[in-house]
Structure formats: C-alpha cells, structure tokens
C-alpha positions as CSV (number, residue, x, y, z in Angstrom):
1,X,0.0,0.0,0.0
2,X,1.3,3.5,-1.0
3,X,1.5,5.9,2.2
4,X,0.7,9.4,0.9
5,X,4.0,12.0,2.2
6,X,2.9,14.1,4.1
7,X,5.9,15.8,5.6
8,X,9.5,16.8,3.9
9,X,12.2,17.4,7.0
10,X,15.4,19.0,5.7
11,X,18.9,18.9,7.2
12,X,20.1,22.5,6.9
13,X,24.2,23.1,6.2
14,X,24.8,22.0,2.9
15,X,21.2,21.0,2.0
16,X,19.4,24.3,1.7
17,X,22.2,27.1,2.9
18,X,25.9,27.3,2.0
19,X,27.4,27.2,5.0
20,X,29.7,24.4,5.4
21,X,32.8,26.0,3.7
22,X,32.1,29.7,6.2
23,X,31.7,27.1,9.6
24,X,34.3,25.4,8.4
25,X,36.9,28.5,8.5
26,X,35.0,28.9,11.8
27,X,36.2,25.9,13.8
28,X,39.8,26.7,12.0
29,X,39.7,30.5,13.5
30,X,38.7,28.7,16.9
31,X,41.1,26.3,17.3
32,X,44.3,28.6,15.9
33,X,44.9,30.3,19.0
34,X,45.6,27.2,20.6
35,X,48.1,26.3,17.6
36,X,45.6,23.6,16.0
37,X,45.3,23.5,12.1
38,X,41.7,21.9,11.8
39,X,41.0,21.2,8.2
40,X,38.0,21.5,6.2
41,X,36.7,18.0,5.5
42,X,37.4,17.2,9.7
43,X,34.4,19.4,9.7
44,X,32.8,18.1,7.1
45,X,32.9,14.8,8.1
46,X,30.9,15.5,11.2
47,X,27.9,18.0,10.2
48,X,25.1,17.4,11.8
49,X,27.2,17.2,15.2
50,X,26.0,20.3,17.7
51,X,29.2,22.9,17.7
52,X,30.2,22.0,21.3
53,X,30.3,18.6,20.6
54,X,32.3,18.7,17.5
55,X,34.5,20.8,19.1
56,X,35.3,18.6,22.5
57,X,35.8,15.4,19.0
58,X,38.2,17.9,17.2
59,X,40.3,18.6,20.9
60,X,40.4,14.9,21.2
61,X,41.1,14.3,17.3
62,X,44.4,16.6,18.3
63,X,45.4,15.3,21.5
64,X,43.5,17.8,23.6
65,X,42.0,17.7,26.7
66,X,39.6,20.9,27.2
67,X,37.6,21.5,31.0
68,X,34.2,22.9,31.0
69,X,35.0,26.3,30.9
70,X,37.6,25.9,27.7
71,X,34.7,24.3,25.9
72,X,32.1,26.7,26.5
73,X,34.4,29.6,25.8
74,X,35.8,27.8,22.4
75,X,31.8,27.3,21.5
76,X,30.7,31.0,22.2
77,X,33.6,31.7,19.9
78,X,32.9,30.0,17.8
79,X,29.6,31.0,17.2
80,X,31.3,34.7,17.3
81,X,33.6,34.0,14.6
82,X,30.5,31.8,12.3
83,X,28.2,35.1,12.6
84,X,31.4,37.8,11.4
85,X,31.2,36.0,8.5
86,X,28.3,37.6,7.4
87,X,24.9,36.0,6.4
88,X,24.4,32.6,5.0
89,X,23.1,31.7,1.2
90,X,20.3,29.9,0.7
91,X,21.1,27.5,-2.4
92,X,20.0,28.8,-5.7
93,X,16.3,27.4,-5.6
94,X,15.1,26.7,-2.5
95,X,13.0,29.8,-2.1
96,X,10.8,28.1,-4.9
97,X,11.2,24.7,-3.7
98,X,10.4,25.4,0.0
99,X,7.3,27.8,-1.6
100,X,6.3,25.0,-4.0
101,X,6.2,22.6,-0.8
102,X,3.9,24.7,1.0
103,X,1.6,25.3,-1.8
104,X,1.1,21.5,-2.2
105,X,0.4,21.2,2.1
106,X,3.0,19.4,3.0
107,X,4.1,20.1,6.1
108,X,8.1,21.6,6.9
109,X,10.5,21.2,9.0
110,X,14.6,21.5,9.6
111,X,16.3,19.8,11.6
112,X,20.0,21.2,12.3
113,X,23.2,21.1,14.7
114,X,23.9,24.6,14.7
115,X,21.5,27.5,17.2
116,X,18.8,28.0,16.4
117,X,19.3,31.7,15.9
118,X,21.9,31.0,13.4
119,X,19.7,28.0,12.1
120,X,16.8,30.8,11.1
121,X,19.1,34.0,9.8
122,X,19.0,33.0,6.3
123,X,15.4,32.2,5.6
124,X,13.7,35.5,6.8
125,X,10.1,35.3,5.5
126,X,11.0,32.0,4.5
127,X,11.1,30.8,8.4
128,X,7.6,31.2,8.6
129,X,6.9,28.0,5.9
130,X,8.6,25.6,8.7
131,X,6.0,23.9,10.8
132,X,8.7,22.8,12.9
133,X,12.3,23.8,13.7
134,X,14.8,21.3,16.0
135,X,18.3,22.9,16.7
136,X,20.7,21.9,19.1
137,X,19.4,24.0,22.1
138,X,16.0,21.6,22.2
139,X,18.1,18.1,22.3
140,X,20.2,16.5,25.0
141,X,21.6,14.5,21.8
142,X,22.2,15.6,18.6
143,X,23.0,13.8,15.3
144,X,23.9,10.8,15.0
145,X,21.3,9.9,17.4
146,X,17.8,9.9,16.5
147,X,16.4,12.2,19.2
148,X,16.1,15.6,16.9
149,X,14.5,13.5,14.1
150,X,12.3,12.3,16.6
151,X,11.5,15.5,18.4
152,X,10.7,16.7,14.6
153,X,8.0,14.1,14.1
154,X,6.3,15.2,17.4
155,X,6.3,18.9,16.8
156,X,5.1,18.2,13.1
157,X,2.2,15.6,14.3
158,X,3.2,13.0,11.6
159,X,4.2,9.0,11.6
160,X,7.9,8.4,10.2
161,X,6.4,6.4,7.2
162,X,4.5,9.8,6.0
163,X,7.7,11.6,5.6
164,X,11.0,12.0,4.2
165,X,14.2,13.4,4.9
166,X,16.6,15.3,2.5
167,X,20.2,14.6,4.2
168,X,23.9,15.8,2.9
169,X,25.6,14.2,6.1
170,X,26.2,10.1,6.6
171,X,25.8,11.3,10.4
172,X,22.2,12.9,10.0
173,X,21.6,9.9,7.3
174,X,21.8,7.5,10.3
175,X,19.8,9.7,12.7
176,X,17.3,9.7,10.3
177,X,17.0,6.2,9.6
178,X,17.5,5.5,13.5
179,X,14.1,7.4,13.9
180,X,12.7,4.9,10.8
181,X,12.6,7.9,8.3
182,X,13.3,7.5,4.8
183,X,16.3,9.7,3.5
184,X,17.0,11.3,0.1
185,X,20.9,11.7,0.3
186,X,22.6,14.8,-1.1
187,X,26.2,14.5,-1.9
188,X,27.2,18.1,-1.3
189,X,30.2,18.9,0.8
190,X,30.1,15.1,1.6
191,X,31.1,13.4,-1.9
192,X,33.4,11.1,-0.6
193,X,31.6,9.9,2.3
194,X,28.6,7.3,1.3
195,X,29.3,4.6,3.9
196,X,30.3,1.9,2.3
197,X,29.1,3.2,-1.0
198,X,26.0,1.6,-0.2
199,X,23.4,4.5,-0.9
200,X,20.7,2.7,-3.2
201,X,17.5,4.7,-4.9
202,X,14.1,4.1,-3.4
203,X,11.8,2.3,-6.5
204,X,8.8,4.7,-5.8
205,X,10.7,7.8,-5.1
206,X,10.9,10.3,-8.1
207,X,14.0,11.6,-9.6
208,X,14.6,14.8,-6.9
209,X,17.5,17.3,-8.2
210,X,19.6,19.2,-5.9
211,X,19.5,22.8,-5.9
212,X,21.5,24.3,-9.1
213,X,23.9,26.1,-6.9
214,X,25.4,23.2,-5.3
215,X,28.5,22.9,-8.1
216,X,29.8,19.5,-6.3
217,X,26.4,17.7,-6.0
218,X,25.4,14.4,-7.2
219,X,22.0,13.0,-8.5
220,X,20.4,12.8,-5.0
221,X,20.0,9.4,-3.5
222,X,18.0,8.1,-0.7
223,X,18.8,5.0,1.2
C-alpha cells in the first residue's frame, strides 16, 4: 500500500544554505589560537554534530583535553567568529522549492546542529513555511542519534512512514533512519563519504535534483 507523504524534514548546512565551507573557517579560526590547524573535511565529516560537541571530537582528534569552561568559551567563539562572517546563502532554488512545498500542504521542517538563531538568519520570510524547527538548544543529543529527528516528528504531528528526509551528512543519514525515516541523500560537501558506497535509490521515489547552486552535487540518492 502507497503511504501518501505528508511531511518533507530537511537537514540545513549543505542541504538548503551554504554554509559548510564559512563554519568550516569557523572551527579553524577557533582552534588557531591554541596552535591547532583543523581542516575543512574534519568538519565536514561530522555535520550534523551540535558545535560544542564537534569541538570537544576535534580537541580529542588533536590530542587535547579541554575543562568545561575551555569548551564553553571555544563554542561562544565560535559562534562569534561563524556570525562575522556575514549572512548565509540559501542554495539557488530553495525559495521556490520550500514555496512549491507549501503550496502543495506538506508540512516543513529542519532539523539542524547549529543554534537556532543561526539556524533561522538565512530564511527570513521563509522561516515562517517551517511547521517545525529542532536545533541543538531543544536536544540533549544531537545527530547521530535519532532524538532531533524524533523531536521533529512530534512537533510536526506526523508518523515516520509519512515523511521523508533530505540529508547531505552520513551522520544525520543514520539519525534519520534510527528514527525509521526514509532519506534522500545529497552528496554536497560530503562526496566522498557514502558509507560503504551503499546508498541505493528508493523504486517509488521520483528523480529529486539538488538545488543548481550546489557545483559538487550528485543525482540525489536516498537510502
């Protein structure tokens, strides 16, 4: 039996704003004080982690052991140096996508890592489209666990098997599919990094193309 969608729950960084490369200079502007070179893909192998997390995993990655207080300081920083950065793009056509959505009643949502403030500054008018909005302030765990994919279901009312997720991250991939949502995987920032190269097409989902603006993206996939 078919299950009519009723929900479309998007990842954020690198799925409908290009951000990753801008947080990425972020973390590297954090950690260069301390004489740490972090490099572009050690971020990008771990977006959908909240900031404070990724940055204790990067201080371990480099042999670092950071208290409470060095971590909390090295997160409000970095949020400092991700917002001098200026604002966000949205991906050439997700306005219309996001509009086109709507128009049809499907319910919205995003489900991010980053604040929530920082989350929102991109969209303007656009913010008001989402039915529902998890950031890293509203989960005691953030992706890869399944909790914000959860939480996202409850606020937008809706069974997993009436929606799908649009993913770039193999770490939001399995928080998604931990919380039994289907996933249409978008290569962005992540190319390299299907696990296992095992990323196969669902047989009833149509042909989805990834906003024009994403230069390095693949045909989408979901798994």
């Amino acid at each position: 039996m078919v299950v009519p969608l009723a929900a479309v729950i998007f990842d954020v960084d690198g799925v409908l704003v290009q951000s990753m490369e801008r947080n990425a200079e972020a973390y590297r502007r954090t950690f260069e004080p301390l004489g740490v070179r972090i490099e572009p893909q050690e971020v990008f192998a771990n977006e959908g982690r909240g900031s404070r997390v990724l940055i204790a995993k990067l201080a371990r990655d480099h042999g670092m052991a950071l208290s409470a207080a060095q971590l909390d300081e090295m997160t409000r920083r970095h949020h400092e140096l991700l917002a001098s950065l200026g604002p966000m793009p949205l991906y050439p056509g997700v306005d219309a996508l996001l509009r086109s959505l709507h128009r049809r009643g499907l319910r919205l949502a995003i489900v991010t890592g980053n604040w929530r403030a920082i989350a929102l500054a991109p969209f303007g008018e656009l913010t008001s489209l989402f039915d529902a909005v998890v950031s890293a302030e509203e989960v005691t765990r953030t992706k890869p666990d399944p909790e914000p994919y959860r939480r996202a279901l409850e606020e937008l009312g809706v069974p997993a098997e009436r929606a799908v997720v649009v993913e770039n991250a193999p770490l939001g991939i399995e928080s998604a599919k931990a919380a039994g949502l289907r996933v249409i995987a978008v290569p962005t920032t992540n190319t390299d990094a299907a696990p296992n190269g095992s990323w196969s097409r669902l047989s009833n989902t149509r042909p989805v193309r990834a906003p024009a603006g994403a230069a390095r993206a693949r045909s989408p996939r979901a798994r």
